[in-house]
C-alpha positions in Angstrom: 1.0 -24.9 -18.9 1.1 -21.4 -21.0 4.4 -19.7 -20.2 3.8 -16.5 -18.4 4.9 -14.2 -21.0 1.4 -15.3 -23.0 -0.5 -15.1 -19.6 0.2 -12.3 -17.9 1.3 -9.6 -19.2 -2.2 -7.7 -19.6 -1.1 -6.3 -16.1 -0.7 -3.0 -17.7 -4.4 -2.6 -17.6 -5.0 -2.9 -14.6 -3.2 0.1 -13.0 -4.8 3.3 -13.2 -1.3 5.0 -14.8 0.0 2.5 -16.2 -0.2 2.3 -20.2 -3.9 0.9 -21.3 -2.0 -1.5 -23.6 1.5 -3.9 -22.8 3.8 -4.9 -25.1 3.2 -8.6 -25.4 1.0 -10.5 -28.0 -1.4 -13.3 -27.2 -1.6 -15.9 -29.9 -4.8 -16.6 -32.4 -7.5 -17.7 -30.4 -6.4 -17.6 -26.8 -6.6 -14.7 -24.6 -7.2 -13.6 -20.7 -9.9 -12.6 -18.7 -9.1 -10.6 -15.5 -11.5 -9.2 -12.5 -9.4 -6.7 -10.0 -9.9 -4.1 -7.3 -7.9 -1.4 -6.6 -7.7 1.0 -4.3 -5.3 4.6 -3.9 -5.9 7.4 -1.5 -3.7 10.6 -1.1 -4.0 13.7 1.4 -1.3 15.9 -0.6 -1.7 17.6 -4.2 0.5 18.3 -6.3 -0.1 22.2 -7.2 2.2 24.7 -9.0 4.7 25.7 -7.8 4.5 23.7 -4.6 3.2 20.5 -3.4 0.7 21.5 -1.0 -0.5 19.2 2.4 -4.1 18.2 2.3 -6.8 18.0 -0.1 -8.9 21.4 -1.0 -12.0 21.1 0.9 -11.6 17.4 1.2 -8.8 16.9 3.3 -7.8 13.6 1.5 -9.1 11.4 -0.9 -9.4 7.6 -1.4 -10.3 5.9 -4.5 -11.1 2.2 -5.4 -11.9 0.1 -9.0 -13.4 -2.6 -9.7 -12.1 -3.5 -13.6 -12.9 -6.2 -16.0 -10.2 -6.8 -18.6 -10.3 -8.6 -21.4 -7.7 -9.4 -24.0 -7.4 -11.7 -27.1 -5.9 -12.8 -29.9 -7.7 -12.5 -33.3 -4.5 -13.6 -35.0 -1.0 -14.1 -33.7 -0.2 -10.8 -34.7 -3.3 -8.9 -33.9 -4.8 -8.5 -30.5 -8.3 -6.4 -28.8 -8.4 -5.4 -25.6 -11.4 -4.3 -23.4 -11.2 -2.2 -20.0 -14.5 -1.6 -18.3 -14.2 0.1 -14.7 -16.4 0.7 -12.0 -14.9 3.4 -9.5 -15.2 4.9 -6.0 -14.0 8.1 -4.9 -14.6 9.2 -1.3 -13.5 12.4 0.5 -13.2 13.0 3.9 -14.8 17.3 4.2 -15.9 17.8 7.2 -19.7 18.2 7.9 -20.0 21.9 8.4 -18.0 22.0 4.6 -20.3 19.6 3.1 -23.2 21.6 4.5 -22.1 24.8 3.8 -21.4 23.8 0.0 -23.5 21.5 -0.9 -21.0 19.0 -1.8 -21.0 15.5 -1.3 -18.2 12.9 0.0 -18.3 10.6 -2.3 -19.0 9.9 -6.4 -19.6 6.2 -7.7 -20.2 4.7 -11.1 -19.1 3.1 -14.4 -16.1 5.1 -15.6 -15.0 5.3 -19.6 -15.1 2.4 -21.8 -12.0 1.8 -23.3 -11.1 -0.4 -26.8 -7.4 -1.0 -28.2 -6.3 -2.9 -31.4 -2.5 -4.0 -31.3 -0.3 -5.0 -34.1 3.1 -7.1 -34.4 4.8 -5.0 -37.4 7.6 -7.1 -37.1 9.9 -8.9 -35.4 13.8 -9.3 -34.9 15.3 -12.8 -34.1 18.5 -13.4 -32.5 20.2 -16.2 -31.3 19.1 -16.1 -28.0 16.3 -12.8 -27.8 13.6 -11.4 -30.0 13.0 -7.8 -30.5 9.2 -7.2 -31.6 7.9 -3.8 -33.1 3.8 -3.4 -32.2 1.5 -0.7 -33.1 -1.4 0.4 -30.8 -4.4 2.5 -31.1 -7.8 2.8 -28.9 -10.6 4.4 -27.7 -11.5 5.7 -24.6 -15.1 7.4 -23.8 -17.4 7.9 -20.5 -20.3 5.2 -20.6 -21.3 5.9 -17.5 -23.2 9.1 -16.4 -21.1 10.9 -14.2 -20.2 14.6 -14.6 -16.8 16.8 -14.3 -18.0 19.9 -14.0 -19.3 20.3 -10.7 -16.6 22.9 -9.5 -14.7 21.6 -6.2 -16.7 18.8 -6.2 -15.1 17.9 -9.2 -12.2 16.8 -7.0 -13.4 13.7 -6.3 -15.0 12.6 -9.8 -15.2 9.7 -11.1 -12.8 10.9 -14.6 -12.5 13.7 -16.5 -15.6 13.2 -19.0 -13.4 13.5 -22.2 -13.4 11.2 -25.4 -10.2 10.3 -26.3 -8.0 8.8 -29.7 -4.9 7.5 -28.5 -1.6 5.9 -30.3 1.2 3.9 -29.6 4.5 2.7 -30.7 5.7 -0.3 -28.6 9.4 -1.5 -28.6 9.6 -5.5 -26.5 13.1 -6.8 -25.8 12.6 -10.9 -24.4 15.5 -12.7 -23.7 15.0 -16.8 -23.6 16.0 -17.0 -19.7 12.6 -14.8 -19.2 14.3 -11.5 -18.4 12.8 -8.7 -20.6 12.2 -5.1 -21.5 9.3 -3.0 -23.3 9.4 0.8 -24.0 6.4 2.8 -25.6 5.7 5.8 -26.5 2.0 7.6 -27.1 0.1 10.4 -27.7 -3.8 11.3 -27.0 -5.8 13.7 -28.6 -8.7 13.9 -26.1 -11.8 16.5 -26.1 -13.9 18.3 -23.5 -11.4 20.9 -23.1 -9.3 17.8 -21.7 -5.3 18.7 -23.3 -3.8 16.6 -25.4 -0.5 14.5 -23.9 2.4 12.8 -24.8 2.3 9.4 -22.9 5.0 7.6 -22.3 6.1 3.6 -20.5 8.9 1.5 -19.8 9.1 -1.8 -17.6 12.1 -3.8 -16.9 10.9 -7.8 -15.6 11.4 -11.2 -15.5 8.6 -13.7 -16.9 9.2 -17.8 -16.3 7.0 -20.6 -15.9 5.9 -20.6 -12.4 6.3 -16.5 -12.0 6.8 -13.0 -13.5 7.2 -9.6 -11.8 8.2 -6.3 -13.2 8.6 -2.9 -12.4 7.7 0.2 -14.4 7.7 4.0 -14.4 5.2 5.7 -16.6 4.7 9.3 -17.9 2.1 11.7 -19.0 3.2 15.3 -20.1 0.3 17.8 -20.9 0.2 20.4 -23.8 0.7 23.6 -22.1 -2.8 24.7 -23.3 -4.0 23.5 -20.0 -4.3 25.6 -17.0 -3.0 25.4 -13.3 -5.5 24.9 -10.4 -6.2 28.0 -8.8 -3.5 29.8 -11.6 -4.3 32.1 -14.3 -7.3 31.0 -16.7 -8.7 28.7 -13.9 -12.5 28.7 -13.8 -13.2 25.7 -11.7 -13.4 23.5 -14.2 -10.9 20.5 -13.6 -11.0 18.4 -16.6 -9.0 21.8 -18.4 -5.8 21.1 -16.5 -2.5 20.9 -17.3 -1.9 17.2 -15.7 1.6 15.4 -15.9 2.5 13.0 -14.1 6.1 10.5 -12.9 4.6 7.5 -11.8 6.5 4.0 -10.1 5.4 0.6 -9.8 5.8 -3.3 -9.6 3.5 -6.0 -11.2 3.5 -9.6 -9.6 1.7 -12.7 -11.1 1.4 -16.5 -10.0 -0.6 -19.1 -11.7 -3.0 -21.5 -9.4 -3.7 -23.7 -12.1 -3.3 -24.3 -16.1 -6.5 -21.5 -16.5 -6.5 -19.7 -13.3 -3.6 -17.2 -11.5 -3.6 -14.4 -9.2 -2.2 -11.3 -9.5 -1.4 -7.9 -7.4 0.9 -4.6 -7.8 1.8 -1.2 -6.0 2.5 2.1 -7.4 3.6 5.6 -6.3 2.9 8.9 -8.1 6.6 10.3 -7.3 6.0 13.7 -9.3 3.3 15.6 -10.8 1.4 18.9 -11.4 -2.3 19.4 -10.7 -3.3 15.8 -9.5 -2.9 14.2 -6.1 0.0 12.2 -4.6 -1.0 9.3 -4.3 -0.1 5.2 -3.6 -2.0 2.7 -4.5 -2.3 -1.2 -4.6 -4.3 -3.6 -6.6 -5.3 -7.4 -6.8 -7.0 -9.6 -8.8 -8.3 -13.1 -10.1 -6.8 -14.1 -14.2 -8.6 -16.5 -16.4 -6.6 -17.4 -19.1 -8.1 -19.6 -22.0 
């Protein structure tokens, strides 16, 4: 059977804040296929200066994915990976608001296509550990038809209908008694009025034979030519924010058989500005060939 360190570690693309690419490599020819739902929900906001209780006009807000990821290796050193999701996002207004507004409680579709290339640089051997240097870069843009720019409806949308070009230099620490540790560091030039952001990752985990977990904490920090919600400059439109973000989490995987595992995570938004507060959990089904 495939040690876990070449199965599993696409988990980092399945978690809405989690990094769109990991730090691991998947050999020529073999990769991973991987179907998951997920689902967060969150009835405080984040504003500035003050974290606020209940969502504008919505009271609170649950969302749910169902993602297809795909990831494999063109060469032992260079990898593609393929994030497709289909997303749910439901509020709870009350009638009279909905009626009164013309809004809507909930917004459904196929999110943003996104496409990474990775590449092993180089790679440290020690006695007992390896030290591996990989570049990352990828594309994210809306291919479904969904819209941002509905004014508080925009709340609950689907994303923030921006294209974006996004980088990343990835630092992986693996020890040969499966402990481990991968840093990254990113940035995303995105359009649609969307600010740019400094992005940012770091897990500490164990991977073995029969198991791997790991925990992470991941960062976004805005340019500050993004505005507040409801603060100066604010016209209503959402995607223009100023979004950053401290988020927490823990990845498990178990493989059934030589091809097939399970997988399944939670994750906490501990800090931000201008985005909601919200835990989450996710599952899925990995093929790995």
């Amino acid at each position: 059977m495939k040690t876990l360190a070449s199965l599993c570690l696409l988990l980092t693309g399945l978690c809405v804040a989690q990094s769109p690419v990991n730090g691991f490599m998947k050999k020529s020819g073999e990769g991973a296929l991987v179907l998951s739902y997920s689902q967060e929900s969150y009835n405080k906001v984040f504003l500035v200066p003050n974290e606020i209780n209940g969502v504008p006009a919505f009271n609170d807000v649950t969302i749910s994915s169902l993602s297809f990821f795909g990831e494999i290796g063109i060469s032992d050193n260079f990898n593609l990976v393929l994030n497709v999701p289909h997303i749910k996002a439901k509020g709870n207004a009350t009638e009279a608001v909905l009626t009164n507004n013309g809004f809507e409680n909930e917004r459904k579709g196929i999110q943003d296509l996104k496409i990474y290339a990775k590449y092993r640089f180089h790679t440290i051997n020690f006695e007992k550990s390896t030290l591996d240097f990989i570049g990352a870069a990828g594309l994210e843009t809306p291919l479904g038809n969904y819209s941002a720019d509905e004014g508080l409806q925009s709340i609950i949308a689907i994303g923030n209908e921006a294209t974006s070009f996004n980088g990343f230099g990835i630092a992986t620490f693996k020890i040969k008694t499966g402990l481990f540790a991968t840093g990254q560091l990113g940035y995303s030039i995105r359009n649609n009025d969307v600010p740019n952001a400094l992005l940012s990752e770091f897990k500490l985990g164990y991977a073995a034979s029969k198991f791997y977990v790991d925990a992470f904490i991941a960062n976004q920090l805005s340019d500050d030519s993004g505005v507040d919600i409801l603060g100066e400059g604010f016209t209503g439109f959402f995607p223009a924010t100023r979004v950053n973000y401290t988020r927490i989490g823990v990845n498990v995987f178990m493989p059934i058989t030589e091809k097939f595992g399970i997988t399944a995570g939670t994750n906490a938004y501990i800090s931000g500005r201008n985005l909601g507060k919200a835990t989450g959990a996710y599952g899925g089904v990995v093929y790995s060939f």
